[in-house]
C-alpha positions as CSV (number, residue, x, y, z in Angstrom):
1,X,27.2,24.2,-7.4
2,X,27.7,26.0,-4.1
3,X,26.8,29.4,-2.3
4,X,29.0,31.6,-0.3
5,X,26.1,32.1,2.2
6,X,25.7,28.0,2.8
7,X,28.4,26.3,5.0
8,X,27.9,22.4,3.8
9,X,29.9,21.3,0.7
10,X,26.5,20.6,-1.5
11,X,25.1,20.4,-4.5
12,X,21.9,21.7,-5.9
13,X,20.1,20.4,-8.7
14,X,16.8,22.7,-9.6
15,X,13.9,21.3,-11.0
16,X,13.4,20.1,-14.8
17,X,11.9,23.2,-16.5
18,X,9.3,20.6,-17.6
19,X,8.4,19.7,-14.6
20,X,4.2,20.1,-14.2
21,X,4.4,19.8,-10.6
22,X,3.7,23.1,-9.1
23,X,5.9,24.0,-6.2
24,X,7.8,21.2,-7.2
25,X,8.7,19.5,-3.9
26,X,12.6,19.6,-2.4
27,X,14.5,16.5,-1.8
28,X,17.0,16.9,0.6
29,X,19.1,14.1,0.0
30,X,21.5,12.4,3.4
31,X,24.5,9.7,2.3
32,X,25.7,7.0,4.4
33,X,29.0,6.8,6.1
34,X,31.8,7.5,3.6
35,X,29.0,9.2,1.1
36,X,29.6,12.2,-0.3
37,X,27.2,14.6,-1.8
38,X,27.4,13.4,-5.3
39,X,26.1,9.9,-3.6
40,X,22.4,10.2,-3.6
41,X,21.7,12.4,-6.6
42,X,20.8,9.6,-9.3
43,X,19.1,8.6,-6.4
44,X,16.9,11.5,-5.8
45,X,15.7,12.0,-9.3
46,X,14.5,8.3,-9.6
47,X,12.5,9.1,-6.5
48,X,11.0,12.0,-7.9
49,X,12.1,13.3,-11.3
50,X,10.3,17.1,-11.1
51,X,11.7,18.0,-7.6
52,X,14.5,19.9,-6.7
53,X,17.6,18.2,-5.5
54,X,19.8,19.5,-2.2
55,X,22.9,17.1,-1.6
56,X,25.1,18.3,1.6
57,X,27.8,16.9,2.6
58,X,28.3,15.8,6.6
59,X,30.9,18.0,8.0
60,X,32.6,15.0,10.4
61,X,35.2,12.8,9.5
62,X,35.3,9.2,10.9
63,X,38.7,7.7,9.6
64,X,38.5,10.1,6.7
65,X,35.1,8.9,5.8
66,X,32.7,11.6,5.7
67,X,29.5,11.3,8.3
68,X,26.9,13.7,9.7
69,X,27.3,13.5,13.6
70,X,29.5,11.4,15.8
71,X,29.6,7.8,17.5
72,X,31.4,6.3,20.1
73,X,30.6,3.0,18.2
74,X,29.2,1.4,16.1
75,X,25.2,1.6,16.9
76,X,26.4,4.4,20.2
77,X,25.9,7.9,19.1
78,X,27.2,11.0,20.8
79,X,24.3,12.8,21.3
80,X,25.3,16.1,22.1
81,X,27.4,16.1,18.9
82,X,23.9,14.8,17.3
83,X,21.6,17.4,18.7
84,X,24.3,20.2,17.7
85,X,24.6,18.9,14.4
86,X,21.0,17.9,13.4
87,X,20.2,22.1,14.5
88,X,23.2,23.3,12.0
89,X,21.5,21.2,9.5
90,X,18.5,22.4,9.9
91,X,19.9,26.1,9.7
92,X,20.9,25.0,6.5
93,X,18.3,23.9,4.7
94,X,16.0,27.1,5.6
95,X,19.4,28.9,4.0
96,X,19.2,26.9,1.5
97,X,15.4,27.7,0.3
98,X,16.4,30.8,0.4
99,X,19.3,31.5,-1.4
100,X,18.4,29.4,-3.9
101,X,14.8,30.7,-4.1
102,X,13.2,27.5,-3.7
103,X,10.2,29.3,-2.5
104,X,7.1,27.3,-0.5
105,X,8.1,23.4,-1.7
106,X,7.8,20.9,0.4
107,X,10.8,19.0,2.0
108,X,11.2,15.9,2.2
109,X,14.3,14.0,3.5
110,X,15.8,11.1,1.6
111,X,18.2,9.5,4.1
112,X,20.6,6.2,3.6
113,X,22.4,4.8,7.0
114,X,24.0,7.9,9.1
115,X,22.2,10.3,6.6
116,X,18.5,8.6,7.7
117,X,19.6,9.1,11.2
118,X,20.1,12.3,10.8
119,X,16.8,12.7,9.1
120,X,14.9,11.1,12.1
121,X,16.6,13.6,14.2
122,X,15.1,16.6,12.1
123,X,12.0,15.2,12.5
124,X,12.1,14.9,16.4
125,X,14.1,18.1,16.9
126,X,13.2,20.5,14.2
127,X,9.8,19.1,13.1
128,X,9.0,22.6,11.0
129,X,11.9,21.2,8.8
130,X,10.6,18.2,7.0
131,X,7.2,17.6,5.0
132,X,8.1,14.1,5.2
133,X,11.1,11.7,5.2
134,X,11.7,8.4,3.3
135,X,14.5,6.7,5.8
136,X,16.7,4.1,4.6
137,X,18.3,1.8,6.8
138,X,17.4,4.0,10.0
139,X,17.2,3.6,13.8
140,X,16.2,5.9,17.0
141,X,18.5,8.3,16.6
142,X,17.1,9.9,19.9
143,X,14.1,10.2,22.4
144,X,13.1,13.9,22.8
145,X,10.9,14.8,25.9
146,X,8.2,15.7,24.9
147,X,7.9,14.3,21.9
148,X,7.3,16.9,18.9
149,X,3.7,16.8,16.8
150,X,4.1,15.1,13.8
151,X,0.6,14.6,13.3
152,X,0.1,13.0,9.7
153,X,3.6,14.0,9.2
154,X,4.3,11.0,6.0
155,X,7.2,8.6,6.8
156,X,8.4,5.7,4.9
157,X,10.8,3.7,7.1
158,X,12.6,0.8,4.1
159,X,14.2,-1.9,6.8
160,X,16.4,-4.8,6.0
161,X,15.5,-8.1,7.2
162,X,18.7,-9.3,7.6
163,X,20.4,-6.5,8.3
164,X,23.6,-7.2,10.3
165,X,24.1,-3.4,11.2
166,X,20.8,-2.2,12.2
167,X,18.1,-5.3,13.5
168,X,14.3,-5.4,12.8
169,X,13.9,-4.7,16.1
170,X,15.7,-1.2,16.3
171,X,13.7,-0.2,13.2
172,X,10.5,-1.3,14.5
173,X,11.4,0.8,17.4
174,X,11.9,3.8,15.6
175,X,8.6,3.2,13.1
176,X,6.7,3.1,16.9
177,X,9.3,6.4,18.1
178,X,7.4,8.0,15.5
179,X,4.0,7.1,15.4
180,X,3.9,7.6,19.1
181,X,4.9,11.2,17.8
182,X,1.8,11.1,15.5
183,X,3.4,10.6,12.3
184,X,1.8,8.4,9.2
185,X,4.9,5.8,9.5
186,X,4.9,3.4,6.5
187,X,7.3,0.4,7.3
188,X,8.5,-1.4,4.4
189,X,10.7,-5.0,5.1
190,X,13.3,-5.3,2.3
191,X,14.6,-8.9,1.3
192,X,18.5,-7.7,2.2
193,X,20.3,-6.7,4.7
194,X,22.3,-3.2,4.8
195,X,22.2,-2.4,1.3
196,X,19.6,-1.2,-0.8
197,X,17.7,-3.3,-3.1
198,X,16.6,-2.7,-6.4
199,X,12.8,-3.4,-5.2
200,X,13.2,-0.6,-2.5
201,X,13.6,1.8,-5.3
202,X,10.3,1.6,-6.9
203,X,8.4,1.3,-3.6
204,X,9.5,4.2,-2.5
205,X,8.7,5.9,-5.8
206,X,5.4,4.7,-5.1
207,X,5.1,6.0,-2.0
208,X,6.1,9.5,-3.2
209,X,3.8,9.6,-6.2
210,X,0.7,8.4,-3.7
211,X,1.4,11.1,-1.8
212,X,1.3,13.7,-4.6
213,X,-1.7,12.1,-5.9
């Protein structure tokens, strides 16, 4: 489903008409490199089966492989090209709310590789954004100065302990980027390395439920 008014290829997915959670919260769902936004949708509604569902798809191509912002290499992001495109997709989602009359529901990102990098960017450069983010294989995107609020602002950072692509280290650096912000950083160490794991799944539905609670 798309809008004229939106410029990301996305889908939309409202929420179940049986959902009992009133405003049903928004889950603004990021894919990896070489996602599309198709990827993360059976994703999102095992998170959270009563939210709503937004899916964009990043606007650069590396080697025809879709991505949301640009690197020199592997692990060396450009950051002008990061900062310009983490404000466009911001602009976005507020579009987005609004054209599709999502109303006063909370975001929350859901971001895998590139897509949780992103995410972490929103939350340091556009703070009003994001109720919260559940970041999947993520590392410091960026170091604002200053450093937003993001007092009690919910974040569950899922890390691979044998990840070859982003290190314990870089992700323990992020989870203390964004505490030092004031965010509620949950850091969870999966048994894997870059890909997800089918334990990562329930934890993080976990964490979302908790939060409702």
């Amino acid at each position: 489903m798309t809008h004229p008014a939106l410029d990301f290829a996305h889908r939309y997915v409202p929420a179940p008409n049986e959902s009992t959670v009133h405003p049903p919260r928004l889950l603004l769902l990021l894919h990896g490199t070489g996602g599309d936004e198709d990827d993360l949708l059976p994703l999102g509604r095992q998170l959270d089966p009563t939210a709503h569902l937004l899916s964009p798809r990043g606007k650069i191509r590396e080697q025809g492989m879709p991505r949301f912002f640009r690197r020199f290499a592997e692990g060396q992001f450009d950051e002008a090209d990061l900062i310009q495109r983490t404000h466009e997709l911001a602009d976005f989602v507020a579009a987005a709310t609004q054209a599709y009359a999502v109303g006063p529901a909370q975001v929350f990102a859901v971001g895998y590789s590139n897509g949780a990098n992103i995410a972490a960017s929103l939350l340091l450069l556009r703070p009003a954004t994001l109720a919260g983010a559940i970041l999947l294989r993520a590392q410091v995107p960026l170091v604002p100065a200053p450093l937003p609020d993001l007092h009690a602002r919910p974040v569950l950072l899922s890390a691979g302990r044998t990840d070859a692509l982003i290190s314990p280290t870089k992700a323990s650096a992020l989870a203390d980027l964004l505490q030092a912000a004031g965010a509620s950083v949950t850091l969870h160490w999966a048994q894997g390395g870059h890909g997800l794991t089918q334990a990562e799944i329930p934890a993080a539905r976990a964490w979302l439920a908790h939060l409702a609670a």
